[in-house]
N, C-alpha and C positions, 0 to 999 in steps of 0.2 A: 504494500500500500504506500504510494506516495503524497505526503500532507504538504501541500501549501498555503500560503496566511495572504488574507488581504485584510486592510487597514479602513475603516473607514471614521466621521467622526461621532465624536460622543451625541446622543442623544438621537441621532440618525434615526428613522426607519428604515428599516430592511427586510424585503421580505425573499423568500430563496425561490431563482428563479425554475419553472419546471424542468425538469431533468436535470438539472445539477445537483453535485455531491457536495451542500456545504452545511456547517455546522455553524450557526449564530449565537457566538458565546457577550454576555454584557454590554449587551447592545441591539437595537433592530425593533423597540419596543411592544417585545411578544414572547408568551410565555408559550409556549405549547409548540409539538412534532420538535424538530430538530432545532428550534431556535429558543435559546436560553437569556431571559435574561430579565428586571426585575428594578427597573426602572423606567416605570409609568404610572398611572393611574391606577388604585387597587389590585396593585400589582403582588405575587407572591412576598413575605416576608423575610425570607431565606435566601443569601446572596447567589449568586450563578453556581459557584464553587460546590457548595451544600445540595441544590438543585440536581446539578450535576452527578454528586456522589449519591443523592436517592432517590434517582432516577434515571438510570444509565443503561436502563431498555430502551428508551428513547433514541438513543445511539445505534442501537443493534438491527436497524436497516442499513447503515454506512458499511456494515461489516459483510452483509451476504454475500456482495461479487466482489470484495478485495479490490477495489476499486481504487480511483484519487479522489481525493477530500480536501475540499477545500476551509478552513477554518475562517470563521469573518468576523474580527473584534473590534475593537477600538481603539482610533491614534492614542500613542502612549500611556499605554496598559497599565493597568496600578497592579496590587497586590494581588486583590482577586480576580482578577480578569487574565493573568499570571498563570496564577494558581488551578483557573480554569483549561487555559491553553493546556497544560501541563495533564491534568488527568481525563482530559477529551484523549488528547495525541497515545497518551499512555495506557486506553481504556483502549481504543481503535487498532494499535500497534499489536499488543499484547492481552488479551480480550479480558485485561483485568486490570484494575488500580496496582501503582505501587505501593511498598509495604512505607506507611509513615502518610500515607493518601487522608486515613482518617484524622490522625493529630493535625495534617496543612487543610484541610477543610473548618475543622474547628477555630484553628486559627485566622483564615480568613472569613471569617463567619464575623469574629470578633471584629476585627480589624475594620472590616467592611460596615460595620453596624455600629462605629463610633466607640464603642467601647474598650478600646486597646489601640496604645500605640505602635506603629511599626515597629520593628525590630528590622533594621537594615540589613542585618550579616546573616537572617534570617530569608530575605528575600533573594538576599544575591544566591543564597544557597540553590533556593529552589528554580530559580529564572535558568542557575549555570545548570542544574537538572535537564531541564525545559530544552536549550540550546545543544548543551551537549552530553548528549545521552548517553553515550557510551562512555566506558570507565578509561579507556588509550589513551581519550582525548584529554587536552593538560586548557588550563583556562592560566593565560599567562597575564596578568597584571602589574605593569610598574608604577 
C-alpha cells in the first residue's frame, strides 16, 4: 500500500471525491465513513485521534484491495492531527495500532481538549514515529 498526504487549510470543507482512496483526518467538517474529524457544529466530543482509535472499522474498506490512500489533513498539523496521521498510516500498513497507540490517544485527547500542556520531546517523538518508521533510519538533528 502506498500513503500519500495532501494539505489543505484549517476549517476547510472537504468532502472525498467518488472513487478515490482518501482518509479525512481533523479536518473537512464531517464526522462519518472515512472522514474524521470534530470541528463543527454538535460535533463529536472526542478528538480525531480517540475517534480514530474506537472506530477503526471505518478504515477497513481502505484495506480490501491494498490499494493507495490518500491521507487529507490540515496545513501545519498540531499534536492530534499528528497523532492521527500516525495511527491511520499504522492501522492501514499493519492492520493494527502500535503498541503505546493507547497511552498517544489519551494523551492527545488531553492535549486536544485544553486540559494538558504539550510536552514537546513528547511530540517530536511520535511525529519522528510518523516520518520515519523504520528502526535503520537515524533522525539526524544539529
Amino acid at each position: 500500500m502506498n500513503i500519500t498526504y495532501k494539505f489543505i487549510p484549517q476549517g476547510q470543507s472537504y468532502r472525498i471525491p467518488e472513487n478515490k482512496s482518501e482518509v479525512v483526518l481533523d479536518v473537512g467538517g464531517l464526522n462519518q465513513g472515512l472522514s474524521f474529524d470534530h470541528h463543527f457544529p454538535n460535533s463529536p466530543n472526542n478528538c480525531t485521534s480517540k475517534m480514530i482509535f474506537n472506530e477503526s472499522n471505518r478504515l477497513n474498506e481502505l484495506k480490501e484491495d491494498n490499494r493507495d490512500v490518500t491521507i487529507v489533513t490540515h496545513n501545519d498539523p498540531d499534536f492530534g492531527c499528528s497523532c492521527s496521521v500516525w495511527l491511520v498510516k499504522n492501522y492501514l500498513i499493519n492492520n493494527t495500532f502500535p503498541e503505546g497507540a493507547e497511552w498517544a490517544v489519551q494523551y492527545a485527547s488531553l492535549v486536544d481538549s485544553g486540559k494538558l500542556k504539550i510536552n514537546v520531546t513528547i511530540q517530536v517523538a511520535l511525529t519522528r514515529l510518523h516520518i520515519f518508521p523504520r528502526s535503520e533510519e537515524k533522525l539526524d538533528i544539529k
